[in-house]
C-alpha positions as CSV (number, residue, x, y, z in Angstrom):
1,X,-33.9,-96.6,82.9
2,X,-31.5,-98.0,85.4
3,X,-32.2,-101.7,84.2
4,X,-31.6,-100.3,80.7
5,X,-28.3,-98.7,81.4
6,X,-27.1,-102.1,83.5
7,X,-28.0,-104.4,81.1
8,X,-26.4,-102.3,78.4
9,X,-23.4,-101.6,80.3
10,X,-23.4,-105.4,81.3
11,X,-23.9,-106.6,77.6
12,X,-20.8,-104.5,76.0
13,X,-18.5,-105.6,78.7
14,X,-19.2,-109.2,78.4
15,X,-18.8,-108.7,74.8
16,X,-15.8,-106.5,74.0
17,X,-14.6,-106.8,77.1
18,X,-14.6,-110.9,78.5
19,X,-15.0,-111.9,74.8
20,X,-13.0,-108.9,72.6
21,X,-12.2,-109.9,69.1
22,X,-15.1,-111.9,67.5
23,X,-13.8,-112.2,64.2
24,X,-15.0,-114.7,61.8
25,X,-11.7,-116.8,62.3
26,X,-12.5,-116.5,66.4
27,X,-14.9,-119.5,66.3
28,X,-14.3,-120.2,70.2
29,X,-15.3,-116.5,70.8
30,X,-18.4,-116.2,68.3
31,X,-19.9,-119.9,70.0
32,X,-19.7,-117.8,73.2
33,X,-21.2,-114.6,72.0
34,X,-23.9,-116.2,70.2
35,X,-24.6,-118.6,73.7
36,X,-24.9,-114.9,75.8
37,X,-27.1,-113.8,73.6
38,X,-29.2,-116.6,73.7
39,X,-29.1,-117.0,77.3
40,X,-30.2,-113.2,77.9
41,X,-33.1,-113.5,75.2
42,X,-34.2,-116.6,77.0
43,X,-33.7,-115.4,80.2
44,X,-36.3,-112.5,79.3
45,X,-38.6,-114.9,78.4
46,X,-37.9,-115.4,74.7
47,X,-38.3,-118.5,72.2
48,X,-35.2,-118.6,70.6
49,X,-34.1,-120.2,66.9
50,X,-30.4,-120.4,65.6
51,X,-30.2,-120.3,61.6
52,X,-26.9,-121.7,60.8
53,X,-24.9,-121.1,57.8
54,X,-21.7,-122.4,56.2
55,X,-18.6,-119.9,55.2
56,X,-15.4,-121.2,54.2
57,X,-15.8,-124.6,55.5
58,X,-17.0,-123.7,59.3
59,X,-20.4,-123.0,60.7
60,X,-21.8,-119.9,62.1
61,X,-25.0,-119.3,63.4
62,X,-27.4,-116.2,63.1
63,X,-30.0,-115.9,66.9
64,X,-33.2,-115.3,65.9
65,X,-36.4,-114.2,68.6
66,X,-40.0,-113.7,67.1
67,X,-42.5,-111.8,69.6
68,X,-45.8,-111.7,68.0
69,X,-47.8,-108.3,68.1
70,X,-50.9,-107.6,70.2
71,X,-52.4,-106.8,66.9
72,X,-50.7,-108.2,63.9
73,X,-50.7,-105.8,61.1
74,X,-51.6,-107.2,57.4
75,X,-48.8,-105.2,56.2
76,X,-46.4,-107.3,57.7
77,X,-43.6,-107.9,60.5
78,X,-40.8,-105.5,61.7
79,X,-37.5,-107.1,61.5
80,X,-34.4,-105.5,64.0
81,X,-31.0,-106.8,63.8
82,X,-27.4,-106.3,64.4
83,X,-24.6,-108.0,63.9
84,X,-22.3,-109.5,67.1
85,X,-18.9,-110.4,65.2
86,X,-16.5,-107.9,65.2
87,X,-13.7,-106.9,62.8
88,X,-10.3,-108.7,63.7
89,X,-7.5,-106.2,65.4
90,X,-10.4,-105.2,67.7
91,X,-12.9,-105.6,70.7
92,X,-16.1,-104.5,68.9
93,X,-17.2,-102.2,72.2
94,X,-19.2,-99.5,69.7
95,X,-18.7,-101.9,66.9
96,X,-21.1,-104.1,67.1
97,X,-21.2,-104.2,70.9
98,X,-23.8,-101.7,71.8
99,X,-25.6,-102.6,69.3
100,X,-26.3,-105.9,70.4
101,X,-27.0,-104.7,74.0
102,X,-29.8,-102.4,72.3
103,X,-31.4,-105.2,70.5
104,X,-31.3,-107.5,73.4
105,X,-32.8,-104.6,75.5
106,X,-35.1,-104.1,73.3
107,X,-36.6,-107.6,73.4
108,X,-36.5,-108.0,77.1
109,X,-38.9,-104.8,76.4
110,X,-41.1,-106.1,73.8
111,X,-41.7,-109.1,75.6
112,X,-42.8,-107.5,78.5
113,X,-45.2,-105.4,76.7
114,X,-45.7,-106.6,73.0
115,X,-45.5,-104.4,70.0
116,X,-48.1,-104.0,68.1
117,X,-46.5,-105.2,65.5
118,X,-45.1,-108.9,65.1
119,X,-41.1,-108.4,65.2
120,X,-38.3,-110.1,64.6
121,X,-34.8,-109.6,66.7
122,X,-32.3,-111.3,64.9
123,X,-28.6,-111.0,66.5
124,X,-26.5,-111.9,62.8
125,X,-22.9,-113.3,62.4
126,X,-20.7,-112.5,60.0
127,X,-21.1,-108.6,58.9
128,X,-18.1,-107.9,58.8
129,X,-14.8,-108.7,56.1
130,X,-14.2,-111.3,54.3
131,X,-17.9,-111.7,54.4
132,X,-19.1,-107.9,54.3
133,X,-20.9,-107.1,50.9
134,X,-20.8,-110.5,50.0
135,X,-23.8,-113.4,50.1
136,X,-22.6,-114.9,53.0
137,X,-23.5,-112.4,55.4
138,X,-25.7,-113.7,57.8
139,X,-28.3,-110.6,57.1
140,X,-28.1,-111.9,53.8
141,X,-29.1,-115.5,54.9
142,X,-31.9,-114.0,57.1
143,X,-33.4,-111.7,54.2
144,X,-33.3,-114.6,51.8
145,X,-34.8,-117.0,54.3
146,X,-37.8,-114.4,54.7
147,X,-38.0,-114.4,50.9
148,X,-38.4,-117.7,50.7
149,X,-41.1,-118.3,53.5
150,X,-42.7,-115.4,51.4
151,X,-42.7,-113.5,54.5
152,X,-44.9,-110.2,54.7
153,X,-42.2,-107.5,56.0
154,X,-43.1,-104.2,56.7
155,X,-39.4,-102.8,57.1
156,X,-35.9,-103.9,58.5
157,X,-34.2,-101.7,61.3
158,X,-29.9,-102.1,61.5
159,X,-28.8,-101.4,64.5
160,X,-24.7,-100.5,63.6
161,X,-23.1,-98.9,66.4
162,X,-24.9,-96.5,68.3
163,X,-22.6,-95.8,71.5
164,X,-19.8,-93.4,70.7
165,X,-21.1,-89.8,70.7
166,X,-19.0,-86.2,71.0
167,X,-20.1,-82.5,71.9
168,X,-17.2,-80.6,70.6
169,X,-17.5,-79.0,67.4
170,X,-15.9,-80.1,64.3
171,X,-16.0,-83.7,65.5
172,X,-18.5,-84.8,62.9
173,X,-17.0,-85.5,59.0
174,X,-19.6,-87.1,55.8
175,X,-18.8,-88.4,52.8
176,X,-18.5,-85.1,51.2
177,X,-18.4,-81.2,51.7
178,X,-21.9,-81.3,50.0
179,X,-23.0,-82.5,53.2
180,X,-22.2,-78.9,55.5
181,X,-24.3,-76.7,54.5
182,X,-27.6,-79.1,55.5
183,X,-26.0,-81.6,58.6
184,X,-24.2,-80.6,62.0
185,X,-20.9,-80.6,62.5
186,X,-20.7,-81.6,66.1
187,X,-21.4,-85.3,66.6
188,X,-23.7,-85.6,69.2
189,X,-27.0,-87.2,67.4
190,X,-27.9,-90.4,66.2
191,X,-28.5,-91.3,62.3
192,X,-30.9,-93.1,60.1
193,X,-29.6,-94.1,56.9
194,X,-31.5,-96.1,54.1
195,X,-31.9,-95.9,50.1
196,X,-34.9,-94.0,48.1
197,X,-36.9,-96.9,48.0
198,X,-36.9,-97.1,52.0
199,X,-37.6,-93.4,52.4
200,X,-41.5,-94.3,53.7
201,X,-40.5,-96.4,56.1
202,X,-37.6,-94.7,57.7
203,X,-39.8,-91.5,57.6
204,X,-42.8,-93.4,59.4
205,X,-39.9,-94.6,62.1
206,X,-38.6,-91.3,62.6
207,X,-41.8,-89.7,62.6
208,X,-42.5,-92.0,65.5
209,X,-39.4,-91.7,67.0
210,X,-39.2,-87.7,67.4
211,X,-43.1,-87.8,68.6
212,X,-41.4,-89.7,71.9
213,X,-38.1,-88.5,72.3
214,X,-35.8,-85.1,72.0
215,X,-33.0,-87.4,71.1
216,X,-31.6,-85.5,68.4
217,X,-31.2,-87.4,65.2
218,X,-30.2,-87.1,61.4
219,X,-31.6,-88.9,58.7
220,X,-30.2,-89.4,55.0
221,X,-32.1,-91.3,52.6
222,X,-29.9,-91.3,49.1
223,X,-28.3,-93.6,46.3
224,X,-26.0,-96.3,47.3
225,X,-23.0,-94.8,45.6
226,X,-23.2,-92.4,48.5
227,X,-20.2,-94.0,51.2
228,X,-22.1,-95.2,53.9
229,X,-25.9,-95.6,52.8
230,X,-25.5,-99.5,52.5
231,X,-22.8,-100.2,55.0
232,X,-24.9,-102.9,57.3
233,X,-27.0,-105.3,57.4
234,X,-29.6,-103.4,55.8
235,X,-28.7,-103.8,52.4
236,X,-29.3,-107.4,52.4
237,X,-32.6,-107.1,52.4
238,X,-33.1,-104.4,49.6
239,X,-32.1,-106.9,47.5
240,X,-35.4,-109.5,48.1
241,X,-37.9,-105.6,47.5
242,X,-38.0,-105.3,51.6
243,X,-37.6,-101.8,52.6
244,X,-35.0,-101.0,55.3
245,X,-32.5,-98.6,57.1
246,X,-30.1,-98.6,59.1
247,X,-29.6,-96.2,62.5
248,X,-25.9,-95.4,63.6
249,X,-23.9,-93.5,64.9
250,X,-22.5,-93.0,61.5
251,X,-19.0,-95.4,62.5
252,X,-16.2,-93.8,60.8
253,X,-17.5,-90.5,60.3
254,X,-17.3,-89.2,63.9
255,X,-15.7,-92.5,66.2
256,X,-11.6,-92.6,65.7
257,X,-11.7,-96.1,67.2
258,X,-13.6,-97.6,64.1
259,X,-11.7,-101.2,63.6
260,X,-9.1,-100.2,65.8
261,X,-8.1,-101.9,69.1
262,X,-9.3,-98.6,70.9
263,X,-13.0,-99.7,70.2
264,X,-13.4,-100.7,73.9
265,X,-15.8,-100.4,76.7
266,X,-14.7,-97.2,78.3
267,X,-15.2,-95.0,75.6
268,X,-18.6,-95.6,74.6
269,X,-21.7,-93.0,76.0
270,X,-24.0,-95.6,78.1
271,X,-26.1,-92.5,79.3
272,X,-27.0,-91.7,75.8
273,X,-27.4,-95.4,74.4
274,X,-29.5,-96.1,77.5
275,X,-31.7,-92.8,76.2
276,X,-31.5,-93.9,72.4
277,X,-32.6,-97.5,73.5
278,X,-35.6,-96.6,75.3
279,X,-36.5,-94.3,72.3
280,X,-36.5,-97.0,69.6
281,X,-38.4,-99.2,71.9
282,X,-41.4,-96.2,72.4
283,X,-41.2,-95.7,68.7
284,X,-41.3,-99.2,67.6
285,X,-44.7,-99.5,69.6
286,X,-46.0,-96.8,67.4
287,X,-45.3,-97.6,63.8
């Protein structure tokens, strides 16, 4: 646990902190991001693979890691990403930060003992505006790539912010007053997110999740027109028929630093993201 929390810790500071603002026009910064996060895979033992793509006349380049299963399922691979640019006006700490220092943490785990499953980490550029909701996300890329390879998936896991966390009541808002009567108010869990069509999956993955951890958690699987269901890197890869959801701290809805300047280090929860981390990586053995 204490290697988890370090590396975590470690990972967002470099990041938000050394780095800050990775916006798409912060080449410099997003060469240096996606060079960290190679060097950490790599230093854990992990093949790595950039996927470069082209947006508005420069380059940027998606970090992909494939750790095959100790006992490859027919139904296909598990893909995990999240996204390392950030918004510009801000650091990135919670957004995409931590994030990013899951999914490296959870390699560095997976490579030490394999999944069953085959996985994919990829770390993806370009999530966020001009390019959010757009085909040039990087997700986008990725999920059309697989499409192409005609690649067997058995579900895709966003990772979008999943450090900011707060006990006091009334600290947790939703799309819409239809949501009170059924979700907390006090923003202390973490949430899964996805469509109708991903509803199996994300129910196998929390179903695996809960059986290892009290961690508390949410989950929300609904049409798109609902704010926030298909705001990550997720929705990408409905769009090729590959089941996915996202896990969050739900961004907006609970953290006031969300694309703000105050999205820094020292206000993210590196107890709890150190807890959710080693969570996903016990449930990801299972499913």
């Amino acid at each position: 646990m204490e290697t988890i929390k370090k590396n975590v810790m470690d990972t967002v500071a470099f990041l938000a902190g050394t780095i800050g603002q990775r916006s798409w026009q912060d080449l410099d910064k997003l060469a240096k991001s996606a060079a960290y996060i190679e060097d950490r895979l790599r230093a854990a033992g992990c093949e790595t693979v950039r996927q470069p793509f082209i947006f508005r006349g420069n380059t940027y380049h998606n970090i992909i890691t494939e750790i095959r299963g100790s006992d490859p399922a027919e139904d296909g691979i598990l893909v995990v990403g999240a996204h390392y640019d950030s918004c510009e006006g801000t650091p990135g700490a919670d957004d995409n930060a931590s994030a990013v220092a899951a999914l490296l943490e959870l390699a560095r785990l997976t490579k030490e003992k394999p999944l069953r499953r085959t996985v994919r980490y990829v770390a993806y550029c370009l999530e966020e505006p001009p390019a959010y909701m757009t085909h040039h996300m990087g997700s986008y890329l990725h999920a059309e790539s697989l499409h192409k390879e005609d690649a067997k998936v058995f579900g895709m896991i966003s990772l979008e912010m999943l450090g900011y966390y707060n006990d006091e009541e009334g600290s947790q808002y939703y799309p819409s007053s239809l949501f009170k009567p059924f979700y907390p108010d006090t923003g202390n869990f973490i949430a899964f997110v996805g469509n109708f069509s991903s509803r199996d999956f994300s129910n196998c993955f929390k179903s695996a999740f809960t059986s290892v951890s009290s961690f508390p958690i949410e989950s929300l699987n609904g049409f798109s027109i609902i704010p926030g269901v298909d705001f990550s890197d997720h929705r990408n890869y409905w769009k090729f028929g590959y089941p996915g959801f996202m896990i969050t701290d739900t961004a907006f809805y609970r953290n006031p630093n969300y694309h703000d300047p105050g999205d820094t280090p020292d206000t993210l929860d590196y107890d709890r993201l150190t807890l959710l981390t080693k969570a996903l990586y016990e449930a990801l053995c299972i499913v």
